[in-house]
N, C-alpha and C positions, 0 to 999 in steps of 0.2 A: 182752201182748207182740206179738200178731198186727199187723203192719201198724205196725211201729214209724215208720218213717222219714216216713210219712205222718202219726203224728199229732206227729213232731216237728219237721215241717212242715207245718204244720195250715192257712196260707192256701194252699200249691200240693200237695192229698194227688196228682194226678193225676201230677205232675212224680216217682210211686216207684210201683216194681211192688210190690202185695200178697204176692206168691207169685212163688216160682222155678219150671223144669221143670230139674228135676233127673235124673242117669239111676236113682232109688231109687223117682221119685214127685214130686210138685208138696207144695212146703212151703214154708210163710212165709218171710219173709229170718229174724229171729229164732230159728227151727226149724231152718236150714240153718245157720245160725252154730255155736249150740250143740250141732250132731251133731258138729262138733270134740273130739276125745277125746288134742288134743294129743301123737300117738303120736311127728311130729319126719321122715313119711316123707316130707313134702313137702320140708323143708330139704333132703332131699339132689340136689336138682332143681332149686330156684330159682333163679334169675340170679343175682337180687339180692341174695339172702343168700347165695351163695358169695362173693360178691364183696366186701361187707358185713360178714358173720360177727356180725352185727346183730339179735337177739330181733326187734324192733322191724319189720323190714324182710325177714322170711321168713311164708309165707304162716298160719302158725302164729299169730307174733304179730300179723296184721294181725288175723285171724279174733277173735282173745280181745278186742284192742285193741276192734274193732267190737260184741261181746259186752258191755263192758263200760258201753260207751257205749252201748247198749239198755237193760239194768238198770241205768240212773242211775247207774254208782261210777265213771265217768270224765266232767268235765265239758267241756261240746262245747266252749263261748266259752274256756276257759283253756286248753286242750289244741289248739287249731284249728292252729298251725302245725305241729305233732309231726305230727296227723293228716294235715293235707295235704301233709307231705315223703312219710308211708308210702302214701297214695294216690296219688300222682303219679308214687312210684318203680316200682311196679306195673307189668310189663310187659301183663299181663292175656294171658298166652299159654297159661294152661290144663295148662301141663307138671304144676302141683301137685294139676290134679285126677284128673289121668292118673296119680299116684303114690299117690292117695290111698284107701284102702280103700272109704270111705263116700260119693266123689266127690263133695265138697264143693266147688260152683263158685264159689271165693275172689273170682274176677274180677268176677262179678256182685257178689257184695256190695261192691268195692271200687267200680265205678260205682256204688250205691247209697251208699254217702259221700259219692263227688265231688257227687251232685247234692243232700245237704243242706248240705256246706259250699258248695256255689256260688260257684265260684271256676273263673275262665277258666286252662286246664290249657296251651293252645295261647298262643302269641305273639297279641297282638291283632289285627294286621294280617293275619298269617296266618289267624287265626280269621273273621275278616270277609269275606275272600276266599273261603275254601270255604264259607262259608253261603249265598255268592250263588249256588251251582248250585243248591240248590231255590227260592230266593227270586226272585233274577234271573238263569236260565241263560243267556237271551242276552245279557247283559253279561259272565256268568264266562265264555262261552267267548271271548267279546273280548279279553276281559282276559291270558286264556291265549295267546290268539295273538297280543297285543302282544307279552308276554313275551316269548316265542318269538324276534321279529324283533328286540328289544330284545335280546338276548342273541347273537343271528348279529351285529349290526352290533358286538357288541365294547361295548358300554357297561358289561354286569355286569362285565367283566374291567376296567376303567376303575377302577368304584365301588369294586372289589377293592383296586386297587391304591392308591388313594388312603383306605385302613382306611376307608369309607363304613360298608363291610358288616360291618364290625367290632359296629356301636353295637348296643346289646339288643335296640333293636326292629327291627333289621332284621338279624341275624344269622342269621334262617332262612333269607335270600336267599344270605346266603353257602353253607348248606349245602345248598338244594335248586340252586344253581349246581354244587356239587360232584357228587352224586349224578345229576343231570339228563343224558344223552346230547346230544352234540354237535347242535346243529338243523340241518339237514341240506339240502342244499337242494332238494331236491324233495317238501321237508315236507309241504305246502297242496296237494299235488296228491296226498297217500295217500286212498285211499278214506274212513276215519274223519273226514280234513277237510275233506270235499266237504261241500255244503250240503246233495246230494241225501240222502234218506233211502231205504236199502234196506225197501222196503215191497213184495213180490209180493201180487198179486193172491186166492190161495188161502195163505196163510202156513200153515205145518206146523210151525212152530219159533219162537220167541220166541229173541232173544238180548240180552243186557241188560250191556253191557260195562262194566268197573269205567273208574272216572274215570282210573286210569294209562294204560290200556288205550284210551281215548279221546283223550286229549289228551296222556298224557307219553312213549307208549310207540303211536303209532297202526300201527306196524307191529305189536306183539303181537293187537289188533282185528282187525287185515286176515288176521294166521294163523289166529286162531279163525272168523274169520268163512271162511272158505276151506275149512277142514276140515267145518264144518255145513254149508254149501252142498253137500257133493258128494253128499251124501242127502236136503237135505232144502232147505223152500223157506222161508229166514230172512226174520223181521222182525226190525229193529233198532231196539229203542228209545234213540235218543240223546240222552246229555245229561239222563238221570233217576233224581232221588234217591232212595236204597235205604231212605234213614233211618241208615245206619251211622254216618254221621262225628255226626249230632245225637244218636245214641245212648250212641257214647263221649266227645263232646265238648262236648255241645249239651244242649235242652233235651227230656226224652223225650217228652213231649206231642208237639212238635213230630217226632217221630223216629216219633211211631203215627201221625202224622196222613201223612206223608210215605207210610212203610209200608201205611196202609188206601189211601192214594189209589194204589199199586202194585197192591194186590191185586183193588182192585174195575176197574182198568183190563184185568186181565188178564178178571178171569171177562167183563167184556164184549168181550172176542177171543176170538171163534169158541166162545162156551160156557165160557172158564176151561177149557176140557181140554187148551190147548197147554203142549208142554215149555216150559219158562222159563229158560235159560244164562247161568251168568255165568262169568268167567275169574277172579274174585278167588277165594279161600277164605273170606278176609275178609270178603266179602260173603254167601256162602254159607253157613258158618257159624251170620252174624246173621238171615238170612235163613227159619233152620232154627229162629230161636226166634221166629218170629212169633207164635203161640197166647199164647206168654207175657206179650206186651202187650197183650192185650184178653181177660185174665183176668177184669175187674169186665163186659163185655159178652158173653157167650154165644153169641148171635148170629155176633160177628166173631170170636168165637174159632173157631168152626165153619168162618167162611170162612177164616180165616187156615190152621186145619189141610189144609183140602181144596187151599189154595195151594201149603203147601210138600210135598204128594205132586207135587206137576208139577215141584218144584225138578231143575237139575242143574246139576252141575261138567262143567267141560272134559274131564274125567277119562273121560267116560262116550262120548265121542263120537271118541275118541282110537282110532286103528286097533291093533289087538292084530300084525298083521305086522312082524315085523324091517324096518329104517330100509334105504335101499338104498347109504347110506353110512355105516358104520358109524362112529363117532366111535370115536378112539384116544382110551388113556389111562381113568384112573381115573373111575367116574359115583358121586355120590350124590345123596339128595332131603334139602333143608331141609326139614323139616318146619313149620315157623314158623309161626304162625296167631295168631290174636284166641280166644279160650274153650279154644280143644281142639286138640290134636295127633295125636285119634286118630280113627279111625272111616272110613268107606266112601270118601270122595277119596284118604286118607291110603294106603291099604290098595290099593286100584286103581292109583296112583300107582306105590307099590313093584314090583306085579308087575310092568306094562308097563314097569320098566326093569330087572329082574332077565330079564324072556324077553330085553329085546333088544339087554344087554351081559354078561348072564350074569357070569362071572368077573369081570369088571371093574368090576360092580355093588360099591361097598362098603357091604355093609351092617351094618357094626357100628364104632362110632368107641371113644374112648377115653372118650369121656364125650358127651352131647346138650350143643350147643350152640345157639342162637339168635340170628336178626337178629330184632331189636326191631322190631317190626309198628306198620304205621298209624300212623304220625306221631312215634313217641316220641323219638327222633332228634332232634326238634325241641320236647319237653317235658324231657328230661334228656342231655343234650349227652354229658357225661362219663363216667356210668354205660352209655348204649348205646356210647361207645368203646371202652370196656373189653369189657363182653359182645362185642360186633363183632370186637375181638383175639382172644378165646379161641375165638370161629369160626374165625377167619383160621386162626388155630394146628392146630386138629384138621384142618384142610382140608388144610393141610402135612405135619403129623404120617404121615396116610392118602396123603400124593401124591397128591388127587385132582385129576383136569383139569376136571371141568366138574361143578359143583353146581345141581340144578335144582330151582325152587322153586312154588310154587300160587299166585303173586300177582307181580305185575308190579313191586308196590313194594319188598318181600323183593329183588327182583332185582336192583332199582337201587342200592341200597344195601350190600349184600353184593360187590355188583361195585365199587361206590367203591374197598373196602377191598382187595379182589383187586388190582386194579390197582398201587398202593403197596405192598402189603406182600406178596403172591404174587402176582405177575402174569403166571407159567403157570398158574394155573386162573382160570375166567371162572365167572360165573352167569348163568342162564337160564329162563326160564318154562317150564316143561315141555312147552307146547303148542308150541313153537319146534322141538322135535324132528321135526314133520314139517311143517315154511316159515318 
């Protein structure tokens, strides 16, 4: 059973990890499936199955579903659409493994489906566009700042208005028009779209800004990058791929080969011993599982570990002092992420806004709710509205005014919904609290 997905795609084994890192121990996909003891405590957590109320589409039954289909009693060719509705409805946000005794990471083995049925999970168009930031990034950032002046001169609202943006292949255009903030006009002159690159002379910092961060949101870049400078002396690698988006959407070869070409860039800056910053979670996260894809090389798994000791979240660089304007009104943290909800960003996060709204900190809702992370928005339209609603609703229920969250895209999209349907509370990236 070791190494199933590899021998049941026996011309690309490279395209499936051997082994998971698990928080129990490293164990085969296979081995991780069947420590499932179907106790039912993830149901109570899920999106999708609250929403659902669907065996088929709670993390329970995805896990046996995928179980079964390792021990041959479920067949892959007859069964392929069932499978690929329950792998694509997958938010892959980790809540079930936070719930789960034996920490069984559902998410991973649900990418370890997507990539033996093989099947593009993203819009095409869309999909071909963000694979040119590793492939062709001086054309993806072209392309983004066409965009950009494509949407100031008023054409997306044109396309809009004449249902353009209606038809399937370009309906993401309509909803990243929706989510997207106004282009502004002094856009091209923020420091993230200057051509220069912040390169100092003696660099003491690496900072590795998520692609919202760069191009959809370059004021969030310019906060982080402003909060590291006042200690330390930032390099800024712009415009490079972390391997996340090939990881969850792409090809995983392509997603280690991205990743070692990260890791071996760093060890040759100044020794590998600089901190390395990003502003995503999402990226940090995936970042955190480095070792686990270069499980069959020893070697890079060594490097890959000694990389992610240098990792760090925004979280860590964040001033522990009260804000000198203190914001009115209700604070809480989405917690929203790609694997995990819990652990060291999560946990640093909560403090620095319980010291510096104390009371006004809400930390306990009526129930956890989720903005659907990394693109999903744009793989199941209908299902992240509804999850999105039941946000909106707890956000009301508590009166809070301002939700802040670990990823810039969380942000933008949570704020859609604010706007329309509360639009006395706003969202915002946490590192926004101090510029």
């Amino acid at each position: 059973m070791t190494d199933f997905f590899a021998q049941l795609d026996s011309q690309h084994t490279q395209k499936h990890l051997p082994s998971l890192q698990t928080p129990l121990g490293e164990r085969s996909v296979y081995d991780s499936v069947a420590f499932c003891n179907r106790c039912g405590s993830c149901q109570q957590v899920c999106p999708t199955y609250l929403l659902t109320a669907e065996e088929t589409f709670s993390p329970r039954g995805r896990n046996q579903a995928i179980r079964l289909l390792i021990e041959g009693k479920l067949n892959l060719s007859r069964n392929r659409p069932l499978l690929k509705a329950m792998a694509d409805s997958c938010l892959l946000c980790g809540r079930c493994t936070e719930a789960c005794a034996g920490k069984i990471p559902t998410a991973e083995h649900i990418l370890e489906l997507r990539r033996t049925l093989q099947t593009k999970t993203l819009p095409p168009l869309l999909h071909k566009l963000l694979s040119w930031r590793n492939r062709r990034p001086k054309r993806f950032a072209l392309c983004i700042r066409l965009g950009w002046m494509i949407r100031r001169l008023g054409v997306i609202r044109l396309l809009r208005t004449l249902g353009i943006t209606q038809l399937n292949a370009l309906s993401w255009i309509h909803h990243a028009d929706d989510i997207l903030p106004a282009p502004a006009a002094g856009l091209f002159k923020n420091p993230f779209w200057s051509t220069k690159t912040h390169a100092p002379e003696k660099p003491t910092f690496i900072y590795l800004p998520s692609l919202e961060a760069e191009f959809l949101m370059p004021d969030l870049g310019a906060a982080v990058l402003k909060q590291a400078a006042q200690k330390q002396h930032v390099l800024v690698w712009k415009n490079f791929s972390s391997g996340l988006f090939e990881y969850i959407y792409g090809d995983l070869r392509q997603s280690r080969r991205l990743l070692y070409r990260l890791i071996r860039r760093h060890q040759q800056t100044a020794g590998g011993k600089l901190p390395l910053l990003t502003d995503s979670i999402d990226v940090y996260l995936f970042l955190q599982k480095a070792p686990q894809l270069f499980s069959r090389w020893p070697k890079k798994k060594q490097q890959a570990q000694l990389f992610v000791q240098n990792l760090r979240f925004v979280t860590d660089i964040l001033p522990k002092t009260p804000l000198r304007r203190i914001q009115s009104g209700r604070i809480r943290l989405d917690k929203s992420a790609l694997f995990s909800c819990e652990g060291k960003p999560f946990e640093t996060a909560e403090k620095i806004l319980k010291t510096q709204f104390r009371k006004n900190f809400v930390e306990c809702s009526y129930k956890n709710a989720d903005t659907p992370a990394f693109g999903y928005s744009f793989v199941q339209r209908h299902l992240a509205h509804s999850i999105m609603m039941q946000n909106v609703q707890n956000i009301a229920r508590t009166q809070t005014g301002t939700v802040f969250t670990l990823s810039g895209l969380s942000a933008l999209e949570l704020n859609f919904y604010l706007k329309r349907f509360y639009p006395t509370a706003k969202a915002d990236h946490l590192v926004r609290l101090h510029g």
